[in-house]
C-alpha atoms as one frame of an Amber mdcrd trajectory, in Angstrom:
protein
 165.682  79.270 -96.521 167.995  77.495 -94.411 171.539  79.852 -93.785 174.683
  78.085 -92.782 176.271  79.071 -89.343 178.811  82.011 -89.593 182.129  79.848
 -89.331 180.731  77.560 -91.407 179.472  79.893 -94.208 183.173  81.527 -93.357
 185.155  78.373 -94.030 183.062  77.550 -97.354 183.480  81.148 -98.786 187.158
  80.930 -98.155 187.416  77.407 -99.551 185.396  78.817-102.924 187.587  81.579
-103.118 190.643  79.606-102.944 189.033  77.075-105.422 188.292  80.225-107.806
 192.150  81.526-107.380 193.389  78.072-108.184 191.226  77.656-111.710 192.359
  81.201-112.198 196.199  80.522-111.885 196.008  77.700-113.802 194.362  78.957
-116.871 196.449  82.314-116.479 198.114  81.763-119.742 195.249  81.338-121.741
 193.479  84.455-123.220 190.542  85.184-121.140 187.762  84.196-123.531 189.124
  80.474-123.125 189.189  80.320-119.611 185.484  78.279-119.936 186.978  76.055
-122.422 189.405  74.692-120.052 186.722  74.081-117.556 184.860  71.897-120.043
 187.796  70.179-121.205 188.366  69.593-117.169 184.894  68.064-117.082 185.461
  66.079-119.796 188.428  64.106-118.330 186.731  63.907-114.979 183.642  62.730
-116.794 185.316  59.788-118.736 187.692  59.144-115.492 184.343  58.273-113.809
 183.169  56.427-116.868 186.000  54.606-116.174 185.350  53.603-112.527 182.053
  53.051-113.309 182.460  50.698-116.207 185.660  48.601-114.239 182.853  48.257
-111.583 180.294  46.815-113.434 183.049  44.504-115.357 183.911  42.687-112.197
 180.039  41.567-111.660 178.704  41.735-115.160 178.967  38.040-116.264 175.923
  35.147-113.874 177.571  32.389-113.644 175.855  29.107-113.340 176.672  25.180
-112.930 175.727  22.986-115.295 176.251  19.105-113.929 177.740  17.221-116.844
 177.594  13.807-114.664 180.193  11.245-114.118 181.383  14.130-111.490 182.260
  16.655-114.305 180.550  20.230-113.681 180.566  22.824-116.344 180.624  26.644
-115.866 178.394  28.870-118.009 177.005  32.287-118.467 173.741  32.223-117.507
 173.069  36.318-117.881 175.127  39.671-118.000 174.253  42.381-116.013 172.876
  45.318-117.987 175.296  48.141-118.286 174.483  51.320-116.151 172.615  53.884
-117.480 174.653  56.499-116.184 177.651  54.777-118.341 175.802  56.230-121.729
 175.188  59.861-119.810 178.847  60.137-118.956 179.647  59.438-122.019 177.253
  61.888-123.802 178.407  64.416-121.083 182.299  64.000-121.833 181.341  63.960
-126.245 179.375  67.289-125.548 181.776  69.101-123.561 184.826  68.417-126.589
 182.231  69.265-128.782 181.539  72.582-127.166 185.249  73.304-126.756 186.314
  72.697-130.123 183.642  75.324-130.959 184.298  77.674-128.669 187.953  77.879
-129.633 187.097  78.180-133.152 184.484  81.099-132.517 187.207  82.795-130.269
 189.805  82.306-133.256 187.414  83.951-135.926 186.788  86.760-133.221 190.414
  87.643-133.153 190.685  87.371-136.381 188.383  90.076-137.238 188.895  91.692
-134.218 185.234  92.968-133.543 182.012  90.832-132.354 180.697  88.578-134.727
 177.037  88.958-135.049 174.798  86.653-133.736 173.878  85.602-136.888 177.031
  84.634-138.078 177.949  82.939-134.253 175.698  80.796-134.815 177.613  79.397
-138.217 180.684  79.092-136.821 181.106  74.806-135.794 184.393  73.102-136.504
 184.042  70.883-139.719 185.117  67.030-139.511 184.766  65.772-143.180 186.685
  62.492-144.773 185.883  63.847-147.923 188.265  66.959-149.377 185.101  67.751
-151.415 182.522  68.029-148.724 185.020  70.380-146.454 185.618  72.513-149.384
 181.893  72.940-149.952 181.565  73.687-146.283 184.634  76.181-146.808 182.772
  78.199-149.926 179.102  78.033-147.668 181.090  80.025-144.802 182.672  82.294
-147.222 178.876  83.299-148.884 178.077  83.849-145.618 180.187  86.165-144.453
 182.867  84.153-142.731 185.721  85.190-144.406 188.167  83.825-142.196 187.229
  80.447-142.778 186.731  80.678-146.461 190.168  79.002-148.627 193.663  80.210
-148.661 192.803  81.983-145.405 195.664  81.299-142.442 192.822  79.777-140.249
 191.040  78.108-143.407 194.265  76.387-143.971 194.813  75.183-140.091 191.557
  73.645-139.894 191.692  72.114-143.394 195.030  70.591-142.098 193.625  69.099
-139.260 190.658  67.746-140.955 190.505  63.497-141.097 191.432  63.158-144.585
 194.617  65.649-144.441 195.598  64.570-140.267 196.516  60.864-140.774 198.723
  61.298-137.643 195.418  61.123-135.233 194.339  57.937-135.917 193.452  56.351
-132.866 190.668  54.010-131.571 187.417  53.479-133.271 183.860  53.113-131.441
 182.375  49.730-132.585 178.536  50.265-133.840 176.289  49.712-131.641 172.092
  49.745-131.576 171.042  53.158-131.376 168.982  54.276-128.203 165.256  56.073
-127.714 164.173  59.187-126.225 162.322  62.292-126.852 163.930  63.577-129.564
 162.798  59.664-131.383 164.760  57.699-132.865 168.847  58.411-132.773 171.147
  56.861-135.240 174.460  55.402-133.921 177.128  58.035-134.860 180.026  56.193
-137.527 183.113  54.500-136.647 186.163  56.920-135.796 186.092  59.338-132.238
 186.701  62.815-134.649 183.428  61.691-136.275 181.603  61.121-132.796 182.288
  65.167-132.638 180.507  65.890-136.008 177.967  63.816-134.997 177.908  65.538
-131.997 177.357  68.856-133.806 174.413  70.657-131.853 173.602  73.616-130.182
 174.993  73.828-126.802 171.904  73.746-124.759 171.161  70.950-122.362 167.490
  70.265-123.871 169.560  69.498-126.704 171.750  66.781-125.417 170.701  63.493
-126.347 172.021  59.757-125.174 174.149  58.093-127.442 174.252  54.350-127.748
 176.551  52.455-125.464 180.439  53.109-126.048 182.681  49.751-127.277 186.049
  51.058-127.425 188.136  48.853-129.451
């Protein structure tokens, strides 16, 4: 195995470590267990900040264009083709949807564990997702199926029950934003995927899996409108 030079191997270290101090002074206020969430959340933004390049790119050479003589001197302008759009648009975007996913989780699993204030079994870990219903009805259902299970603190009338029934779509009308138009849904291994519904809080339901990277799958091509 190849070994860097001395100085060189010196200047890296000292570059990690003051890479290391700087992620550590900026997520000093959070409680330690959260630290990783602020990573992803960091990832995410870079992520979509390159979807962003990548997609203003690919914008300013998408459209052929091609003459099309008219006669009596007149010349017409049309589309002949459109580039296709870059495959590593639809990973970015997957990338950026899994790492909110993940975070919203994570926060939620750290919440239950203070809550309780012991370890919550693996069993029960594995429960804990944060709920995005539109319907009161399905998110109460989902409340009294965490209850049965053990999950006290996110059963009704609890003080963390109550903050994520208040911030679910149907109670939260304040975060409307933008929508994702539909869009044909893509292929891969895990078959066929269907394109996730209309509003970005949704995208994260839809987004619900474990947080393994054989489990991350391509979602169709983002239309944001």
């Amino acid at each position: 195995m190849a070994r860097l030079p001395s100085s060189r191997c010196t200047r890296w270290q000292s570059g990690a470590a003051r890479s290391l101090l700087l992620v550590e002074h900026e997520t000093a206020w959070l409680p330690q267990e959260l630290q990783s969430v602020a990573l992803r959340l960091a990832r995410a933004d870079h992520a979509t900040y390159q979807l962003g390049e990548l997609s203003l790119a690919w914008s300013r050479e998408a459209l052929q264009m091609q003459g099309a003589d008219r006669g009596n001197g007149q010349l017409d302008v049309v589309v002949s083709g459109v580039r296709p759009i870059p495959p590593l648009a639809s990973m970015l975007f997957s990338e950026a949807i899994n790492h909110l996913r993940a975070a919203v989780d994570n926060t939620l699993f750290h919440l239950v564990e203070s809550a309780r204030d012991v370890m919550v079994p693996e069993k029960q870990a594995r429960e804990i997702a944060m709920p995005i219903h539109e319907d009161p009805e399905k998110f109460t259902n989902w409340q009294s199926q965490k209850h049965s299970k053990g999950l006290v603190e996110l059963g009704p009338g609890t003080q963390l029950g109550d903050r994520i029934q208040s911030l679910q779509p149907y109670a939260d009308t304040t975060a409307r934003g933008a929508t994702i138009s539909p869009a044909r849904p893509t292929h891969g291994r895990a078959g066929r995927v269907r394109p996730p519904p209309g509003p970005i809080a949704e995208i994260l339901e839809y987004r619900q899996t474990p947080d393994h990277p054989n489990s991350w799958r391509t979602l169709h091509r983002p239309a944001l409108r």
